[in-house]
MDTraj code that builds the backbone (N, CA, C; nanometers):
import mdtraj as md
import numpy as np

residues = "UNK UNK UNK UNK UNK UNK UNK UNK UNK UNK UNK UNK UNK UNK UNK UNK UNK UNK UNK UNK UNK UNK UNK UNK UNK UNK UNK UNK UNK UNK UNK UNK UNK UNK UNK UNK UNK UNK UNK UNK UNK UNK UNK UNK UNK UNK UNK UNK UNK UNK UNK UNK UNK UNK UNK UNK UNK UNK UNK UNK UNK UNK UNK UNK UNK UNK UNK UNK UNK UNK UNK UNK UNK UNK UNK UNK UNK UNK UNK UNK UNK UNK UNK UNK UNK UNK UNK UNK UNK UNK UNK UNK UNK UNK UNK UNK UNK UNK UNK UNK UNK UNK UNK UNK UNK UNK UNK UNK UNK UNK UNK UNK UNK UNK UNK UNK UNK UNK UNK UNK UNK UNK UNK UNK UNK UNK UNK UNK UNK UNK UNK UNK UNK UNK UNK UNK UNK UNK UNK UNK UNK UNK UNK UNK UNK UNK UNK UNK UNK UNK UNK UNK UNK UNK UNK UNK UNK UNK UNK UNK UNK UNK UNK UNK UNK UNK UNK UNK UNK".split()
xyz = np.array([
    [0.0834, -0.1178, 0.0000],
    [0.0000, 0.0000, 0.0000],
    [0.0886, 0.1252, 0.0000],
    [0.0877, 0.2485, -0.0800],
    [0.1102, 0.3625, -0.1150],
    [0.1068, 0.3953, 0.0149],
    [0.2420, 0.5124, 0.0684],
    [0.2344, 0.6164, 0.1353],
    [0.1326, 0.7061, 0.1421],
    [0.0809, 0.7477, 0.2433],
    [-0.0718, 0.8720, 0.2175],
    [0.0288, 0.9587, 0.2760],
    [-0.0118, 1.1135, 0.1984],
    [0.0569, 1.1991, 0.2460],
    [-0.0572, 1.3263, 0.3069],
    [-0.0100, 1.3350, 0.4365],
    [-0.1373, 1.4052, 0.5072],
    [-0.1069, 1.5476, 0.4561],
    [-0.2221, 1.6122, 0.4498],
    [-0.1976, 1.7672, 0.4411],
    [-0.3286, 1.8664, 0.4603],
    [-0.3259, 1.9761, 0.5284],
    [-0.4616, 2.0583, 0.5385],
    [-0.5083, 2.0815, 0.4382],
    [-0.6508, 2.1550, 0.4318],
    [-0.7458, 2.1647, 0.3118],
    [-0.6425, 2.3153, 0.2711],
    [-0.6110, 2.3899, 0.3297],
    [-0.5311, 2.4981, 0.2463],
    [-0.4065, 2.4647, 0.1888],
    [-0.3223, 2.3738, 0.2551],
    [-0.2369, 2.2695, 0.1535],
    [-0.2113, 2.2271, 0.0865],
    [-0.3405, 2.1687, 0.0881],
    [-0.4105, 2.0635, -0.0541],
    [-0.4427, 2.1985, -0.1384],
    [-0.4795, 2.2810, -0.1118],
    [-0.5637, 2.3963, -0.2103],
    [-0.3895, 2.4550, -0.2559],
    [-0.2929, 2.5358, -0.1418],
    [-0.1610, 2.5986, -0.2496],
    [-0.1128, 2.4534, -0.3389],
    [-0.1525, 2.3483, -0.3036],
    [-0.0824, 2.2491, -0.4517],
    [-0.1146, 2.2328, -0.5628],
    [-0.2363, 2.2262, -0.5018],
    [-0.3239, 2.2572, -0.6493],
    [-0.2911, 2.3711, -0.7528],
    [-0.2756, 2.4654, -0.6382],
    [-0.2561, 2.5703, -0.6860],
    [-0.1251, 2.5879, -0.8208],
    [0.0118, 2.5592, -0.7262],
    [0.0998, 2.5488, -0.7429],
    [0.1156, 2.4635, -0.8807],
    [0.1070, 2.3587, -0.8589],
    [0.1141, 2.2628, -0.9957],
    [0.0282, 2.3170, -1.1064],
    [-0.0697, 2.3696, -1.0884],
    [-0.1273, 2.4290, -1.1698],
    [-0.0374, 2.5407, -1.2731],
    [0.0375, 2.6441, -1.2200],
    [0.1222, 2.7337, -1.2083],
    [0.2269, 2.6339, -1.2850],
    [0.3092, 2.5839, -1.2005],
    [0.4188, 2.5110, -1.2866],
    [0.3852, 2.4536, -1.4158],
    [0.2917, 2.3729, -1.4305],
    [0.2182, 2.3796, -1.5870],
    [0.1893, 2.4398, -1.6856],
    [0.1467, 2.5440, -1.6458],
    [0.0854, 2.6379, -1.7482],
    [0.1231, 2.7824, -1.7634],
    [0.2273, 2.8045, -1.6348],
    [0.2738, 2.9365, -1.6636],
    [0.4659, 2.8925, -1.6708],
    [0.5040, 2.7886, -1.5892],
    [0.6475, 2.8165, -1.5902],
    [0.6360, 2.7058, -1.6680],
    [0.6133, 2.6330, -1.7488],
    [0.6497, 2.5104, -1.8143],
    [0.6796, 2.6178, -1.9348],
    [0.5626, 2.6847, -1.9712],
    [0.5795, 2.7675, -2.0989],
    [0.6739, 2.8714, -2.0916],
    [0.6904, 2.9469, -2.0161],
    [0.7908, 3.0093, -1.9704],
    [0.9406, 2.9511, -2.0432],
    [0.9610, 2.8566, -1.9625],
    [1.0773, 2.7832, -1.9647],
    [1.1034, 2.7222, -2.1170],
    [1.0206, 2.6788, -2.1501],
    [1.0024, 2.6124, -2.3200],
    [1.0112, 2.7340, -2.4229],
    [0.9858, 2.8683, -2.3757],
    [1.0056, 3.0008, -2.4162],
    [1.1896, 3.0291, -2.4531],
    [1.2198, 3.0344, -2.3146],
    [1.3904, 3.0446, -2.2868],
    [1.4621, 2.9811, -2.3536],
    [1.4397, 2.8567, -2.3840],
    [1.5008, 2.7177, -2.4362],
    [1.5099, 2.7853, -2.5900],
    [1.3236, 2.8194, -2.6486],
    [1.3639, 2.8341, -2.7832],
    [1.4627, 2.9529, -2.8216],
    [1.4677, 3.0630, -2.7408],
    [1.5311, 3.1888, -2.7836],
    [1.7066, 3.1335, -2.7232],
    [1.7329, 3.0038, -2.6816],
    [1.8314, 2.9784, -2.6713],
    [1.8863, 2.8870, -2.7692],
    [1.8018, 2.8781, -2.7998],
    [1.8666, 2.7745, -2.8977],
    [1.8989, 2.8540, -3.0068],
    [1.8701, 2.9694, -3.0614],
    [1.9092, 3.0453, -3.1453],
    [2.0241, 3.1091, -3.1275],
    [2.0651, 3.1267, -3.0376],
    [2.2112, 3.1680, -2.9994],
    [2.3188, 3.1023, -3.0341],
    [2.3002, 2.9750, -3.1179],
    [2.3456, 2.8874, -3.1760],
    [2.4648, 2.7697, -3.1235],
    [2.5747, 2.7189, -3.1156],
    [2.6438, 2.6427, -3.0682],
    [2.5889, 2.5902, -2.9496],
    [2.4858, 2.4809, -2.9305],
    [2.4247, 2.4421, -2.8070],
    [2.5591, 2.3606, -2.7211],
    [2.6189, 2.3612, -2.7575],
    [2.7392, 2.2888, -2.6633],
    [2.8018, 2.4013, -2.5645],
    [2.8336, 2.5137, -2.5939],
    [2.8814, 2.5983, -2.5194],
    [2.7782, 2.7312, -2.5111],
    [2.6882, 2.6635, -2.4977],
    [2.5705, 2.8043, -2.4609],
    [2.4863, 2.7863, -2.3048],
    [2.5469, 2.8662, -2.2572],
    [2.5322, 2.8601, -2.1101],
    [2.3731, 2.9059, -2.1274],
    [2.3184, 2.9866, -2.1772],
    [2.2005, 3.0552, -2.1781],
    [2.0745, 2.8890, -2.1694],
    [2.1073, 2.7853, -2.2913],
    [2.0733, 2.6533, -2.3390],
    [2.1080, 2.5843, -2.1754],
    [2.1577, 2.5422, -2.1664],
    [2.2204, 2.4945, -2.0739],
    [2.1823, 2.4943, -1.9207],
    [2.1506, 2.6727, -1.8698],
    [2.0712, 2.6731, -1.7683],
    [1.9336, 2.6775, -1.8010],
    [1.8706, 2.6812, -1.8891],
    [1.7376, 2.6651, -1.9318],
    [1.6707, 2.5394, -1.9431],
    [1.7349, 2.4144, -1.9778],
    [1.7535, 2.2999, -1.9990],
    [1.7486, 2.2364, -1.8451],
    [1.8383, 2.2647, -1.7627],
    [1.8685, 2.2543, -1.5930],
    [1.6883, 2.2979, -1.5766],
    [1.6393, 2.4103, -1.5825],
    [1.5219, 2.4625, -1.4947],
    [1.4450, 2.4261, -1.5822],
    [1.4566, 2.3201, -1.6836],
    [1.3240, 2.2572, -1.7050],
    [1.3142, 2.1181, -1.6404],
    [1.4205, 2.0472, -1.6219],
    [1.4071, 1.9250, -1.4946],
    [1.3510, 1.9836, -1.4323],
    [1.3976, 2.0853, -1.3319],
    [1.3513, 2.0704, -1.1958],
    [1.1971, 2.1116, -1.2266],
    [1.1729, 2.1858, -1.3216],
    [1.0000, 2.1830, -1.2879],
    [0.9523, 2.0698, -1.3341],
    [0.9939, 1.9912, -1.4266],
    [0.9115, 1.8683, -1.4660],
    [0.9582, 1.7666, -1.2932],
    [1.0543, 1.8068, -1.2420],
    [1.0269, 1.6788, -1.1320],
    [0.9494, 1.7381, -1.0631],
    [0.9325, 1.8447, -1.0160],
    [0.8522, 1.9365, -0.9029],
    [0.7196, 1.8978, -0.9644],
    [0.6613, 1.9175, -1.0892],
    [0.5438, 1.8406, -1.1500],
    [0.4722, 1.7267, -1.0947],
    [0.6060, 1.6345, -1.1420],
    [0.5879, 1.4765, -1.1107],
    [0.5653, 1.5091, -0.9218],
    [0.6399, 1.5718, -0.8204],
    [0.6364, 1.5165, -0.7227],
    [0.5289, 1.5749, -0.6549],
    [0.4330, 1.6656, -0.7550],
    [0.3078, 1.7560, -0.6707],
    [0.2016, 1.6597, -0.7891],
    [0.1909, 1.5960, -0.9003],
    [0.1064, 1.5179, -0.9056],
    [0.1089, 1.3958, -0.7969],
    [0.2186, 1.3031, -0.7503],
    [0.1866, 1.1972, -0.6991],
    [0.1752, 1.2431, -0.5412],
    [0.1851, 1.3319, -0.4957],
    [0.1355, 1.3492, -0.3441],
    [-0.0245, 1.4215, -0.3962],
    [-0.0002, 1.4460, -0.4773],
    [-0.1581, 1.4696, -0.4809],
    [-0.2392, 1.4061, -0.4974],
    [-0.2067, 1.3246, -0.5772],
    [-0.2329, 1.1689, -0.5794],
    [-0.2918, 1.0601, -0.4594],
    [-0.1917, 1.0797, -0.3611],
    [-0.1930, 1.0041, -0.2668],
    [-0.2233, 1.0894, -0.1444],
    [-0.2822, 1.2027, -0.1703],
    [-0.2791, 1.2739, -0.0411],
    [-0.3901, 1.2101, 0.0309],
    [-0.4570, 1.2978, 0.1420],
    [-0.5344, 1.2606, 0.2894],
    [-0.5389, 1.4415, 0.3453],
    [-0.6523, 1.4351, 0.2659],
    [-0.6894, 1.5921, 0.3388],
    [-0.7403, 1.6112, 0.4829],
    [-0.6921, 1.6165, 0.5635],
    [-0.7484, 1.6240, 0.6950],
    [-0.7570, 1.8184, 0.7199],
    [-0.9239, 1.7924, 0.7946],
    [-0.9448, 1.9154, 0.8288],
    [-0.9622, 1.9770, 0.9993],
    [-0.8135, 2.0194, 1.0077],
    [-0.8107, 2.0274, 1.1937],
    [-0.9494, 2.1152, 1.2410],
    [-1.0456, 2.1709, 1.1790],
    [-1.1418, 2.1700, 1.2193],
    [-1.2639, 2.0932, 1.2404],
    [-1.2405, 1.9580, 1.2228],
    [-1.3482, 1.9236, 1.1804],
    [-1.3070, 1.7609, 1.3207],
    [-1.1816, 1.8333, 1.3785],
    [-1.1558, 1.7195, 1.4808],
    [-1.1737, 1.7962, 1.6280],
    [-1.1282, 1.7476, 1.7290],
    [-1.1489, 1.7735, 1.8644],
    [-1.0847, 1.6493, 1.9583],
    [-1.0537, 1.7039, 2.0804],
    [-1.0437, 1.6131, 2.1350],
    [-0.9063, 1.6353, 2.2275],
    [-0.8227, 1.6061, 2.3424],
    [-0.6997, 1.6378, 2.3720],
    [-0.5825, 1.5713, 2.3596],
    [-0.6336, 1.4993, 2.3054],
    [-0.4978, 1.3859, 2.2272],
    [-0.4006, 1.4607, 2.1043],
    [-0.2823, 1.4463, 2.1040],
    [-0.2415, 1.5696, 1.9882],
    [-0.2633, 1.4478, 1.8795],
    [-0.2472, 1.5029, 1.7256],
    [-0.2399, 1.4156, 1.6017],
    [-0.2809, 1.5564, 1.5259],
    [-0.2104, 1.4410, 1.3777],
    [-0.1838, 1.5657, 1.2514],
    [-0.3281, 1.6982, 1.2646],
    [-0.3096, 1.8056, 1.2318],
    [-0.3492, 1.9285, 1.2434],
    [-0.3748, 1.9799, 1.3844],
    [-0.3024, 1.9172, 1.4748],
    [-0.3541, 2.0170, 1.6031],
    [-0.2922, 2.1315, 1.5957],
    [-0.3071, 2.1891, 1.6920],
    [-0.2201, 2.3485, 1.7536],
    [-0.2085, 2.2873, 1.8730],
    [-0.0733, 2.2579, 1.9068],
    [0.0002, 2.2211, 2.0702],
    [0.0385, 2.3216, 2.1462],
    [0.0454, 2.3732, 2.2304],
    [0.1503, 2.4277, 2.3271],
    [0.2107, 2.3748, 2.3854],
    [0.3476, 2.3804, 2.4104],
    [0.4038, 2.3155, 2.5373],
    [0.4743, 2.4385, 2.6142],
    [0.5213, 2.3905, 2.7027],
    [0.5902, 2.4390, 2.7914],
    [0.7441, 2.3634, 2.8634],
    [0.8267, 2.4484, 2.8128],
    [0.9829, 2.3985, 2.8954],
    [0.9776, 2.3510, 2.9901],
    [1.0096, 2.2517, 3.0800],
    [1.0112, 2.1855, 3.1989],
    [1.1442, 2.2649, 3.2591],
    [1.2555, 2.2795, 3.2288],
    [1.3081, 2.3993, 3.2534],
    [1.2743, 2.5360, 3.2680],
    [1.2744, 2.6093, 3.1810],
    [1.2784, 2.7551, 3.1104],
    [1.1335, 2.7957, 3.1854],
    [1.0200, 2.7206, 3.1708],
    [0.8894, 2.7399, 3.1505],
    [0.8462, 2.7965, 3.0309],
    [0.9213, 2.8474, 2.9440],
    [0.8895, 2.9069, 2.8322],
    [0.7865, 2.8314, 2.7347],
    [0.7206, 2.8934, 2.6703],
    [0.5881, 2.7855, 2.6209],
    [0.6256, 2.8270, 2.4322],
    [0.6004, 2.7022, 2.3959],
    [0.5811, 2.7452, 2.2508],
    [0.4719, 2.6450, 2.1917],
    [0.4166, 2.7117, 2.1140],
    [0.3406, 2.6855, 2.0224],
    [0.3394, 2.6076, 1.8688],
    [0.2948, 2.5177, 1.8436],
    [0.3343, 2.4257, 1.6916],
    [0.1768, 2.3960, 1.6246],
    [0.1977, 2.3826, 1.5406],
    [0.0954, 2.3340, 1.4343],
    [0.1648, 2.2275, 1.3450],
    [0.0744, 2.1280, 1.3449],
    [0.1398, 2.0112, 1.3244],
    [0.0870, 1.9772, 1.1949],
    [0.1658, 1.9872, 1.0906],
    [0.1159, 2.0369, 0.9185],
    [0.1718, 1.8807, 0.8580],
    [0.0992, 1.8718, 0.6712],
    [0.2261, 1.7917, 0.5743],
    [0.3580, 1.8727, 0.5772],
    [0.4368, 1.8144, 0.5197],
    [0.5887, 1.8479, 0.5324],
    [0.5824, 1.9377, 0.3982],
    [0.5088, 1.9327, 0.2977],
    [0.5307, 2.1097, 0.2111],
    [0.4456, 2.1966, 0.2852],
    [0.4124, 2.1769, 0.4205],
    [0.3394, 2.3337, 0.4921],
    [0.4068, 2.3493, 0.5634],
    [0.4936, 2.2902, 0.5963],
    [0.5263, 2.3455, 0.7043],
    [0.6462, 2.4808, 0.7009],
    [0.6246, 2.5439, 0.8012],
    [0.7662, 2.6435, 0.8234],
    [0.7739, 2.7274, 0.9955],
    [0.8995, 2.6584, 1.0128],
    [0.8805, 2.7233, 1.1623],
    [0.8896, 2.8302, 1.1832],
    [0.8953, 2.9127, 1.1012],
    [0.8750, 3.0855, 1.1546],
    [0.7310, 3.1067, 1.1866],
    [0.6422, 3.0248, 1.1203],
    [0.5207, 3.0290, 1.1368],
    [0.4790, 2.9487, 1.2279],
    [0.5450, 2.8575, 1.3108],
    [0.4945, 2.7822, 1.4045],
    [0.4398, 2.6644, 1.3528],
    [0.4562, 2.6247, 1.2083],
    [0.4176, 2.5337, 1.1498],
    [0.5183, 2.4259, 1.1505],
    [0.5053, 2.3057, 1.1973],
    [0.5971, 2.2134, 1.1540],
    [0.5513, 2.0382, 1.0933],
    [0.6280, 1.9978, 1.0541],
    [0.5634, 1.9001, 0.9677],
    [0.5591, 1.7617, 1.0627],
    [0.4454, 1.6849, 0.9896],
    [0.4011, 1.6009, 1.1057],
    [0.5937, 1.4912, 1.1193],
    [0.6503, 1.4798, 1.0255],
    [0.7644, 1.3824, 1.0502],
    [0.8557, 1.4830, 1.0957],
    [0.8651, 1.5762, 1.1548],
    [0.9422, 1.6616, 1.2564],
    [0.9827, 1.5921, 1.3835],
    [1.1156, 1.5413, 1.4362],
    [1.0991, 1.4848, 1.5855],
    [1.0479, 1.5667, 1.6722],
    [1.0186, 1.7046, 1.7206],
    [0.9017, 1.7423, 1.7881],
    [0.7465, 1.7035, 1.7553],
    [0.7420, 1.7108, 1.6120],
    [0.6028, 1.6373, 1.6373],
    [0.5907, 1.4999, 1.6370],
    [0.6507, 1.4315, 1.5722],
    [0.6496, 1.2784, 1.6005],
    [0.6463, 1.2265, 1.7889],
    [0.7017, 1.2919, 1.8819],
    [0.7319, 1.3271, 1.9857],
    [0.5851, 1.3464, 2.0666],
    [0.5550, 1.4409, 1.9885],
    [0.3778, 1.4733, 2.0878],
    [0.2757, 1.4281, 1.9882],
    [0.3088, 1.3046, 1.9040],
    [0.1859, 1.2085, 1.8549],
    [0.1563, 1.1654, 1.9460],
    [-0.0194, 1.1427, 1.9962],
    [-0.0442, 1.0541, 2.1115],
    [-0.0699, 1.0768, 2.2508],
    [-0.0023, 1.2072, 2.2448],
    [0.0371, 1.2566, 2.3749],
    [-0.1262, 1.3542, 2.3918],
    [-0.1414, 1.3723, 2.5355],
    [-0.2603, 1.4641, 2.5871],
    [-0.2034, 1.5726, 2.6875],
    [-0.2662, 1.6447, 2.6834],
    [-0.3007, 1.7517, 2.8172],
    [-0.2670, 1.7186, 2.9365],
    [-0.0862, 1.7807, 3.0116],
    [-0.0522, 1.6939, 3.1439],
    [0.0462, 1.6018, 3.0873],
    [0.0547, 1.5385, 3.0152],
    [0.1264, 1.4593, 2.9367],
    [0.2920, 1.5013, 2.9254],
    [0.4152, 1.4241, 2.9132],
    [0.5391, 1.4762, 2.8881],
    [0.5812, 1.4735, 2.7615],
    [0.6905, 1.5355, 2.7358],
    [0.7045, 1.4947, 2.5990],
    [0.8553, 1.5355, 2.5945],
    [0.9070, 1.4258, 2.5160],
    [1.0796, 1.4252, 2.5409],
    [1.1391, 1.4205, 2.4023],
    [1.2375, 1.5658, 2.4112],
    [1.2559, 1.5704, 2.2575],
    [1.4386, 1.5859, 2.2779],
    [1.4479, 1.4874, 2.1346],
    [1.6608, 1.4789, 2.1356],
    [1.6504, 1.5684, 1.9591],
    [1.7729, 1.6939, 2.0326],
    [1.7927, 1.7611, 1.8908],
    [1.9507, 1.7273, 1.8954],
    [1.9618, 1.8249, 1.8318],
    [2.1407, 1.8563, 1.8860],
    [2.1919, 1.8607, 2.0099],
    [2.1081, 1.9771, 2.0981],
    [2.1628, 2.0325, 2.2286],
    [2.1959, 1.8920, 2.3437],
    [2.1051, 1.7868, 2.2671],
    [2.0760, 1.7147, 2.3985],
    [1.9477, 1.6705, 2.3920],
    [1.8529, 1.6590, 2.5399],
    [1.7259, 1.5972, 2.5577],
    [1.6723, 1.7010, 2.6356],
    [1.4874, 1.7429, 2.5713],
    [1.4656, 1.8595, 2.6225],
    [1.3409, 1.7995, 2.6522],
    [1.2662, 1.8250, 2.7474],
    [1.1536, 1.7896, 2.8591],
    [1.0663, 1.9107, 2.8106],
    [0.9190, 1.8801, 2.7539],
    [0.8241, 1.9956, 2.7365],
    [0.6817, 1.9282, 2.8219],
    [0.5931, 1.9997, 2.8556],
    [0.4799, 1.9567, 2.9104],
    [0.3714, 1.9666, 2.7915],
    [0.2791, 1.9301, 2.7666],
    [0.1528, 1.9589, 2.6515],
    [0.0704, 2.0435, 2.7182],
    [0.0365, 2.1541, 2.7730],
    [-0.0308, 2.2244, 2.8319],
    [-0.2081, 2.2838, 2.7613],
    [-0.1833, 2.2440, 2.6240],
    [-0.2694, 2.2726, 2.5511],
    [-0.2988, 2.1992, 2.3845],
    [-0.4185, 2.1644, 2.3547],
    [-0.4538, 2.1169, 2.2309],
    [-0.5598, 2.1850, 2.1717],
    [-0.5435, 2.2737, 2.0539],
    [-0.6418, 2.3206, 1.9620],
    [-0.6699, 2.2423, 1.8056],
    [-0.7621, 2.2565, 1.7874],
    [-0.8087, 2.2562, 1.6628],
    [-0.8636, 2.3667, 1.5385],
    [-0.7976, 2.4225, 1.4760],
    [-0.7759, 2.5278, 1.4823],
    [-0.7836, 2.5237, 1.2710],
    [-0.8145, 2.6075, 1.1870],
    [-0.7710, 2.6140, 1.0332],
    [-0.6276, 2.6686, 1.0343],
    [-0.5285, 2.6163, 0.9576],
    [-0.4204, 2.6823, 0.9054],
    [-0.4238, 2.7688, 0.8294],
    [-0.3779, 2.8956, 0.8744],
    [-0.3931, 3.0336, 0.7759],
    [-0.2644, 3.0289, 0.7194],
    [-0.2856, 3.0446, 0.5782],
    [-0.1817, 3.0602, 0.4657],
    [-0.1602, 3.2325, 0.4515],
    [-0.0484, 3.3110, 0.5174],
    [0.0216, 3.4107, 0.5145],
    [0.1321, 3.4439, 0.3904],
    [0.0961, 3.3388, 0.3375],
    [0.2064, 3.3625, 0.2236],
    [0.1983, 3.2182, 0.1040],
    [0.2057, 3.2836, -0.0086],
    [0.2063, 3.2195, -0.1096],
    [0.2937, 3.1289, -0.1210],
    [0.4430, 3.0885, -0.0374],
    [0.4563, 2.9622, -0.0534],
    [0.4878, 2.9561, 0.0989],
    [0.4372, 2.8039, 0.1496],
    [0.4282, 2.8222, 0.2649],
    [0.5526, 2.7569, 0.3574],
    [0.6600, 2.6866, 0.2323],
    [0.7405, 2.6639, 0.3161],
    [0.8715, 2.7516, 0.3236],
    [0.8572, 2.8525, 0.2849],
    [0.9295, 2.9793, 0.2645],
    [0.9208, 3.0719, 0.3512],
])
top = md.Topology()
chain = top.add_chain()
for i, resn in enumerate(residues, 1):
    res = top.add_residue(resn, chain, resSeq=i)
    for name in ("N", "CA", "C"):
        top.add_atom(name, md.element.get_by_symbol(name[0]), res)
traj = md.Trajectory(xyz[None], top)
C-alpha cells in the first residue's frame, strides 16, 4: 500500500494551486527560454541553453512530485476534529520543563510546514514526539543540544492560515 501523504485543506488547495502554475505558466515560460536559446546557436557551449535545460528538470520533477502526493494525499481538516490527544493538524503548546517558556506548533504535511510560522511538519521529531500525547502529558525531545523535557499544556483545533504564497518559505 502507497504512502498517504497528510496535508490541510489549504495545503491541498496551495498544490493545487501550485502545480497548476508550474504547468501552465512556468512550463511555458521555460520552453520560451530554451527556444530563444537555442538560437544563440552552438548548443554545446551556450550557457544561456544549458541553464534553461537545468530549470526545465527541476520543474518537470517538481510536476511529477506535486502530481503523486496529490495523488496520494489525505486531506485532513483540523477543524473538523477535537479532542486532547495531539495528532496531525492540532495546535500544541508546550511548555519547557526547565525555562517554563511555552511554545506553540501546528502540526502540518511536510510542504506546509515552516517554523517561523509555528508550522511544523508532522515527521518533525518534535512532532512525532507529541503524537499521542494529551493535556498533562510529557514529551521528550533529542535535537542537537541534547534531551529537552516539554509539558503539553494545551490542544487546539484550529484552520491553518496561509500568510504567504509559498508556505514553506
Amino acid at each position: 500500500m502507497a504512502e498517504k501523504f497528510p496535508m490541510t485543506p489549504s495545503g491541498h488547495t496551495w498544490m493545487k494551486e501550485r502545480l497548476w502554475k508550474l504547468k501552465n505558466v512556468d512550463r511555458q515560460a521555460n520552453s520560451k527560454a530554451i527556444e530563444i536559446a537555442r538560437g544563440h546557436g552552438d548548443l554545446k557551449e551556450n550557457a544561456d541553453y544549458s541553464a534553461a535545460k537545468e530549470e526545465q528538470g527541476l520543474i518537470e520533477a517538481k510536476i511529477r512530485e506535486f502530481e503523486a502526493k496529490l495523488a496520494l494525499s489525505e486531506v485532513i481538516d483540523p477543524t473538523k476534529l477535537s479532542g486532547a490527544r495531539v495528532k496531525f493538524g492540532a495546535t500544541v503548546t508546550l511548555e519547557d520543563s526547565e525555562s517554563g517558556e511555552k511554545q506553540t506548533y501546528t502540526i502540518v504535511g511536510e510542504h506546509e510546514a515552516n517554523i517561523k510560522r509555528g508550522r511544523i511538519s508532522v515527521g518533525a521529531p518534535v512532532a512525532r514526539a507529541m503524537i499521542g500525547k494529551e493535556i498533562g502529558d510529557t514529551v521528550v525531545v533529542t535535537n542537537p543540544k541534547g534531551k529537552r523535557e516539554y509539558e503539553v499544556i494545551g490542544v487546539e483545533w484550529n484552520d491553518v492560515q496561509w500568510l504567504e504564497e509559498n508556505p514553506a518559505t
